[in-house]
Structure formats: structure tokens, C-alpha cells
C-alpha positions as CSV (number, residue, x, y, z in Angstrom):
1,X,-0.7,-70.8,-8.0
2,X,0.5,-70.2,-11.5
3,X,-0.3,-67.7,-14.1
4,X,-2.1,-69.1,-17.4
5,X,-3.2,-68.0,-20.7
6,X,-5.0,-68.7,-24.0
7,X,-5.1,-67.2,-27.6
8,X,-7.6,-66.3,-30.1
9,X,-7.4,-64.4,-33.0
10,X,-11.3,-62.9,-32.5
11,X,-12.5,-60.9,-29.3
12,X,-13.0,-62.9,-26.5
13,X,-15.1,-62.4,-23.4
14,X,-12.7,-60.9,-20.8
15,X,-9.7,-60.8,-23.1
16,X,-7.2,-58.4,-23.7
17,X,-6.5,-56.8,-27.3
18,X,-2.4,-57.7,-28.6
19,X,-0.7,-57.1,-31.7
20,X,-1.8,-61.0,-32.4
21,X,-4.9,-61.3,-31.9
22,X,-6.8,-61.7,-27.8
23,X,-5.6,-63.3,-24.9
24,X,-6.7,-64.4,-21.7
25,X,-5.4,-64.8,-18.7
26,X,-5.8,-66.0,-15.6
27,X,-4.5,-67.4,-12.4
28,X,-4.8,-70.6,-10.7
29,X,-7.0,-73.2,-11.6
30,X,-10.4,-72.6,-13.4
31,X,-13.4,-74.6,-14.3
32,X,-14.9,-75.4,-17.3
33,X,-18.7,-76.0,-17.0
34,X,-20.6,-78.9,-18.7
35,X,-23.7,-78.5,-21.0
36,X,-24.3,-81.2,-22.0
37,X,-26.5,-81.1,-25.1
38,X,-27.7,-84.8,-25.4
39,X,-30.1,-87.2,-24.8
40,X,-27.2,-90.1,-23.8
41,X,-24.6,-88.2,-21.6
42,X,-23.3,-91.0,-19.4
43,X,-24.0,-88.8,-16.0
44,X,-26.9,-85.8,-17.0
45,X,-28.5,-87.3,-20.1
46,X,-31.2,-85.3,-21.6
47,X,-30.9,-82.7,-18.9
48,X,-29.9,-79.9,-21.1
49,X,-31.5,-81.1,-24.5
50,X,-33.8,-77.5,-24.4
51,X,-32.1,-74.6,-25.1
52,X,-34.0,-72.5,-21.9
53,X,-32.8,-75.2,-19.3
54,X,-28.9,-75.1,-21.0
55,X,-29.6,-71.6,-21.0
56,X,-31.1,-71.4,-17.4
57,X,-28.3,-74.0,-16.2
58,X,-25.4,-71.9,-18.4
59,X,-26.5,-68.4,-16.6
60,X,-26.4,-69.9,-13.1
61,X,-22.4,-71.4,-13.6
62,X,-21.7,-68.3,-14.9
63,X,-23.0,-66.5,-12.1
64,X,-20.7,-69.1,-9.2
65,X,-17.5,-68.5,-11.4
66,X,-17.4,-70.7,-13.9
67,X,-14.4,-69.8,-16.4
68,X,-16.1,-71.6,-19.9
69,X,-19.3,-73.6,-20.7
70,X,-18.5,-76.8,-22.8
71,X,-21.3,-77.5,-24.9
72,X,-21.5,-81.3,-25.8
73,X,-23.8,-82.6,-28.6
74,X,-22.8,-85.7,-28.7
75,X,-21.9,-88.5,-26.1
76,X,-18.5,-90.2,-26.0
77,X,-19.3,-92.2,-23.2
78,X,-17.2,-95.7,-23.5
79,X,-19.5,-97.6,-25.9
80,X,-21.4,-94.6,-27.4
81,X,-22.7,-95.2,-31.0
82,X,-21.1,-91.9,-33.2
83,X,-24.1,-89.4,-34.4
84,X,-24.5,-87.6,-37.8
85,X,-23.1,-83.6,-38.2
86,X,-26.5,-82.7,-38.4
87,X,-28.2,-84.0,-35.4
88,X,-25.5,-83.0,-33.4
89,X,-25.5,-79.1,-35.1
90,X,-29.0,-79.1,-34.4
91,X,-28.8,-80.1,-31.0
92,X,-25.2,-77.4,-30.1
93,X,-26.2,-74.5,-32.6
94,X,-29.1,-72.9,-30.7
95,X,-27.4,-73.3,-27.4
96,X,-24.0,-71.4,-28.7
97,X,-26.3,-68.6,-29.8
98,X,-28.3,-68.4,-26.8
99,X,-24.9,-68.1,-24.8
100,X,-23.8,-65.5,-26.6
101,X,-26.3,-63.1,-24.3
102,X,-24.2,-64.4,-21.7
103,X,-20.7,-63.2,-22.0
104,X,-18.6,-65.7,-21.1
105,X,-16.3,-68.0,-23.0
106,X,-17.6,-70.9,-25.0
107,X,-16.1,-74.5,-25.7
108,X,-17.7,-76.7,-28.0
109,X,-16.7,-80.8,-27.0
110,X,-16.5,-81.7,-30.9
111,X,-14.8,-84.7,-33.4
112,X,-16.6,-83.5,-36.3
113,X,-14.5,-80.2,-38.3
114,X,-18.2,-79.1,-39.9
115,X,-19.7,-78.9,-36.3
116,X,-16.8,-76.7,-34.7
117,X,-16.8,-74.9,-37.9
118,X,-20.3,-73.7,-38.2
119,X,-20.2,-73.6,-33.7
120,X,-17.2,-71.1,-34.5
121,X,-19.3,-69.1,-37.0
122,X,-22.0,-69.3,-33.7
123,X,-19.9,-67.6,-31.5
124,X,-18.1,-70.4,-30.4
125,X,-14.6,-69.8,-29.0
126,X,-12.9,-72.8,-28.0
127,X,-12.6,-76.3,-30.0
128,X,-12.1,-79.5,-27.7
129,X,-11.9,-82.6,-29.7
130,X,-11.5,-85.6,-27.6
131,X,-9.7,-86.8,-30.4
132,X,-6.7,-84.1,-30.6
133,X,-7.2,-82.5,-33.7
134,X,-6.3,-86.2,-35.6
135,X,-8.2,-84.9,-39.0
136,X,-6.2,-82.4,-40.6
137,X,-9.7,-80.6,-41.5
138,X,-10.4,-79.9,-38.0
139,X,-6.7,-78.4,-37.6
140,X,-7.3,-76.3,-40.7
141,X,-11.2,-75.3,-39.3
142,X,-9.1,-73.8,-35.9
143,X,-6.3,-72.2,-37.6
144,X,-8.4,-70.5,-40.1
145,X,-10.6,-69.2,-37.7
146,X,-7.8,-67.8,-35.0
147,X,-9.3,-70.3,-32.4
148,X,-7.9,-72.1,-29.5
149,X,-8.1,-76.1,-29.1
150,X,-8.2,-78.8,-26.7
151,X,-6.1,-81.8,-27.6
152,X,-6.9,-84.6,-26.0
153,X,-5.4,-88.2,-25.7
154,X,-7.4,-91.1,-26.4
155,X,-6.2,-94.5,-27.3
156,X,-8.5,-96.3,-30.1
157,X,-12.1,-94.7,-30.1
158,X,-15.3,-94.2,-27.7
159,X,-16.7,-97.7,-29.0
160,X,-14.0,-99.1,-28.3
161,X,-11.9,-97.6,-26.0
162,X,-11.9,-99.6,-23.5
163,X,-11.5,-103.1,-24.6
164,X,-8.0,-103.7,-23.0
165,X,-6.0,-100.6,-23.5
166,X,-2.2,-101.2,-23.1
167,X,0.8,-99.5,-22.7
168,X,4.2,-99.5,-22.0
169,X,4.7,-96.4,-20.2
170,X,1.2,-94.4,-20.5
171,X,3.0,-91.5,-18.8
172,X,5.7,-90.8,-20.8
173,X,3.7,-92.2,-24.2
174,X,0.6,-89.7,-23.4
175,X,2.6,-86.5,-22.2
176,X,5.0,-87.7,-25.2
177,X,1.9,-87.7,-27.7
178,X,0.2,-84.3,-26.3
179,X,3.2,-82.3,-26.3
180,X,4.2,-83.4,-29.8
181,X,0.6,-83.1,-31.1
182,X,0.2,-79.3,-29.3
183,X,3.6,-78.4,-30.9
184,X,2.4,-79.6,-34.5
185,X,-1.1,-77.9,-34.5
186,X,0.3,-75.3,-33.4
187,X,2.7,-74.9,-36.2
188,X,-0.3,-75.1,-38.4
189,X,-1.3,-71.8,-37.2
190,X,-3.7,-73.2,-34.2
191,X,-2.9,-70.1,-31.7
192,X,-3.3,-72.0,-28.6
193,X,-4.1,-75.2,-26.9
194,X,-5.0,-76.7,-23.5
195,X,-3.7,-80.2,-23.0
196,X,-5.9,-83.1,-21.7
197,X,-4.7,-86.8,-20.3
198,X,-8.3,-87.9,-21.2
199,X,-8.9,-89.7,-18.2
200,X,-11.1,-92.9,-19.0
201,X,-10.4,-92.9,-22.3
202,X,-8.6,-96.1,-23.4
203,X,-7.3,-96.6,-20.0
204,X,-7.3,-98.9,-17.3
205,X,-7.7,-97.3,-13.7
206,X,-3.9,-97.9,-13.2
207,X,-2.9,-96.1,-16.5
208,X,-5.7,-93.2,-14.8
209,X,-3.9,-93.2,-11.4
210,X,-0.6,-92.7,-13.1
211,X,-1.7,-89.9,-15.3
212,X,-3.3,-87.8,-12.5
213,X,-0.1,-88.4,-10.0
214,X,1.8,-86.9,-13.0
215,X,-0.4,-83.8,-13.8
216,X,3.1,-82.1,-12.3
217,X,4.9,-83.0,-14.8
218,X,2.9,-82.3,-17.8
219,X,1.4,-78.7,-16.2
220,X,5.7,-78.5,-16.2
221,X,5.3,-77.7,-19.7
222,X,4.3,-74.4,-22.0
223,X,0.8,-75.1,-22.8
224,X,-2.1,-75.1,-19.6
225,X,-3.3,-78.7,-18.6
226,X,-6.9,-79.7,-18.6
227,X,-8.0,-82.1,-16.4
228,X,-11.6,-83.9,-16.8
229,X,-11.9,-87.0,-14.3
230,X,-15.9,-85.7,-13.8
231,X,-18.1,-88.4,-12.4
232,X,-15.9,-90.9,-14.4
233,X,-15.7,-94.6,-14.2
234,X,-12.5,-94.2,-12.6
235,X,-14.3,-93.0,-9.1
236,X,-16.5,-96.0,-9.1
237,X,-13.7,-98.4,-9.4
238,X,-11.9,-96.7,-6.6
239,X,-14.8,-95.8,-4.5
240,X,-17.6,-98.1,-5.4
241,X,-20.3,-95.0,-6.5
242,X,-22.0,-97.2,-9.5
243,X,-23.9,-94.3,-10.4
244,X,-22.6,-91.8,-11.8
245,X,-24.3,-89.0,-10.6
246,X,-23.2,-89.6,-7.4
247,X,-19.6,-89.0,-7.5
248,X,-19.2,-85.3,-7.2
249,X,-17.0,-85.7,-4.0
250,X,-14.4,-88.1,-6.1
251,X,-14.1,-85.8,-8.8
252,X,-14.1,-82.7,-6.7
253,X,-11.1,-85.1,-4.5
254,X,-8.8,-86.1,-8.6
255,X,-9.2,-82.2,-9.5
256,X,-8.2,-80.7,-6.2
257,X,-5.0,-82.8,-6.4
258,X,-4.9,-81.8,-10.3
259,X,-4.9,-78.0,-9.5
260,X,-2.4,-78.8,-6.5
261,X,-0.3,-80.1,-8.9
262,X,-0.4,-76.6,-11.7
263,X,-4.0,-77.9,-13.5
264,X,-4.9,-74.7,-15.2
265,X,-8.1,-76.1,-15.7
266,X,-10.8,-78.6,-14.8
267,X,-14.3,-79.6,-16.4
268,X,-16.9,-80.4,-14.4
269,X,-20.6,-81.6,-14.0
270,X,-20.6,-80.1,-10.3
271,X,-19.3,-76.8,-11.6
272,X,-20.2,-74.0,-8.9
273,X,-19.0,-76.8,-6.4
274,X,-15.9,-76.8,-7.9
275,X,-16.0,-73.0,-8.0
276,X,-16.3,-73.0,-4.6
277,X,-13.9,-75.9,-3.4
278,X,-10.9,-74.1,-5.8
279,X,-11.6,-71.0,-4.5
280,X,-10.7,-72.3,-0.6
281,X,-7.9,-74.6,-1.8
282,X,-6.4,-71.4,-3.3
283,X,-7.3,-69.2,-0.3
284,X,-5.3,-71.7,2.0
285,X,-2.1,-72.1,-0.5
286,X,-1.9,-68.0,-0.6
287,X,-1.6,-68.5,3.4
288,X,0.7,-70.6,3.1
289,X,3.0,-68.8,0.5
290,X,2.5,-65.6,2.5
């Protein structure tokens, strides 16, 4: 059960006050609630898309555990068409603002630098861009602002993602890539980062098995490990659940094993579940260290 931390340079729910800026730290492996804010979400599309049920929804993860709400405006689902800045700030602003009341930490799930800009402004915390901080804009919109990032690995992009990614070594190439990409934003004045695999995301379910058995070895690093293998494709093709709302147990199954493994983090659909399921895997580990 290790000991992780993030960075800000703004107050953060729960965070302690440094000579840099805010920290905050925690042990074991927390969750990351989704909100998804979209019509098209590949699992809970259109659930969210008012701000009293994200609201309603937000204030009862919050209430199981739940570390940080991702807010989502726009789908990256393989095959999902992009959508303009301003549909996607209309559909994530009024949610950030109505979190606020909650006081808890807050991830926007983001490509676009204007959108976690003006979320940032919102009261937005946390920037996770499934693309890892690849425009130099969106590395200047975190630095500026003090606030932490989620770089994530994905091989070509969510249209076309999944027409026969290939590598030659997808654990060594994507820990290779994340740890050089943390260690340049970073230099840029980005305070912090979480890592993420990105599991499904320009990879076959081989390259996906490969990357979860290997959480070790990336969570070996300096930076806290994200993993998101929620209700993913990946489940189906190993378990045969088509629909996608039906693969809780499989993802509750990848992200145990992830936060066996030193997973600081996981995002999930099922979020109190996982609340709940971390909290007795951790329970059990403690009697076994003790």
C-alpha cells in the first residue's frame, strides 16, 4: 500500500498548504468518478447531460469515497466524431460550477487547451487529456495555471485508433513514451502528473493484457499510475459482456489487480463499487503486512 501525491499551485480540496503551492496525499489506491457529460458516452450516454442528475450522481460518489469526479464533455469512444470547443464548454462548464458546492477534487477529461482553460477558471483542478498534453497550448494552459495533468498514451486518434495498432514492444514503447512525456511537461512548469497506459486506445487486447500485467513496473516510477480499463472493450473480448454496461465485475477484476500492483488510481463508471471493493482489498493486504 504506497503513499501518493499530487501538486497544484491553487488550493485544493483536502490539500495541504507548502512553500510551492498544495499537495495532496493519499494512500493506496483511489478512484476517480466518471461524469460523463455527453449524449454519446460509449457505456452511460446522455445519463448525466443535466446538470441536477451530474450533480445528484456527483454528490452520491462523493458521499461512498470517491477521491475526484472526471467530467467528460466529449466522447472518445473508438470511432467517435471530435466536437466543437463550444458545445463541449457548454455541456462541462455548468457542471464544474455546480461541483464546486461539493468540495471535492475535479478532473476535466479534455483534448481541447480552450476547454481546460476556461474549466480551470471554473474551478476545475485536474487536466486529463487522453492525448498527453501533445499541443504545446494545452502544456502552456496547465503550467500557467499551477495545475496537475493526466498524460495519457494513445496511439493515432479516437477515429482511428483502432484500425490495426502495432507495436514492437507496447510495454517498453508506452512506459518509454509516458515517462519521457511526464518528465518534459513537467519541465515546462506542469507541477504534477498521473500516468495513464490508455487501455483500449490503439491497442489490441494482447497489447491491453500486457500493459495491465506491467502496471508494476510503471507504478515503479516517480509519478502515480492511473489506470482506466472501465467497462472497456477489452472485458468483452475476454469475457463476452457485449454490452457495456454490464461489465462492472471485469473492470472492478483489471483494477483490483492494477492497485495490487501500486495503481495510485483508477476511473471508474461503478465508482462507490469500487470504493467499496478497494477498501476490502486494502483491509486484507494491511492483515497481511501486519
Amino acid at each position: 500500500m504506497g503513499s501518493h501525491q499530487l501538486s497544484f499551485r491553487f488550493e485544493v480540496p483536502g490539500g495541504r498548504k507548502t512553500s510551492e503551492g498544495w499537495t495532496v496525499t493519499w494512500q493506496g489506491c483511489a478512484v476517480m468518478g466518471i461524469l460523463n457529460a455527453t449524449p454519446d458516452s460509449f457505456s452511460d450516454g446522455g445519463r448525466h447531460f443535466s446538470v441536477d442528475a451530474a450533480l445528484a450522481s456527483a454528490r452520491s460518489m462523493r458521499d461512498s469515497g470517491v477521491f475526484m469526479l472526471d467530467v467528460g464533455g466529449e466522447s472518445t469512444r473508438p470511432g467517435s466524431d471530435p466536437v466543437d470547443a463550444a458545445t463541449e464548454l457548454d455541456r462541462v462548464l455548468p457542471v464544474i460550477r455546480a461541483l464546486r458546492e461539493l468540495d471535492v477534487l475535479i478532473s476535466v477529461d479534455t483534448m481541447k487547451p480552450e476547454v481546460a482553460a476556461a474549466a480551470l477558471k471554473a474551478g476545475a483542478h485536474l487536466i486529463n487529456d487522453v492525448t498527453g498534453l501533445s499541443q504545446p497550448e494545452m502544456v502552456r494552459v496547465c503550467a500557467e495555471a499551477g495545475a496537475a495533468a493526466c498524460i495519457m498514451h494513445m496511439q493515432g486518434e479516437p477515429r482511428t485508433m483502432q484500425h490495426q495498432p502495432s507495436y514492437d514492444d507496447v510495454v517498453a514503447e508506452v512506459h518509454g513514451y509516458l515517462r519521457e512525456r511526464a518528465a518534459e511537461v513537467k519541465a515546462a512548469g506542469v507541477p504534477s502528473v498521473l500516468l495513464d497506459p490508455g487501455i483500449g486506445f490503439g491497442k489490441t487486447l494482447e497489447h491491453n493484457l500486457a500493459l495491465i500485467r506491467a502496471v508494476g513496473d510503471l507504478a515503479a516510477g516517480e509519478d502515480p499510475v492511473l489506470m482506466a480499463a472501465s467497462r472497456k472493450k477489452t472485458i468483452d473480448l475476454i469475457a463476452d459482456v457485449p454490452q457495456a454496461d454490464q461489465r462492472d465485475p471485469g473492470s472492478l477484476a483489471l483494477h483490483l489487480h492494477s492497485a495490487r500492483q501500486g495503481a495510485a488510481m483508477v476511473r471508474a463508471h461503478a465508482a462507490a463499487e469500487h470504493v467499496q471493493a478497494l477498501r476490502v482489498q486494502q483491509r486484507i493486504e494491511q492483515a497481511v503486512d501486519g
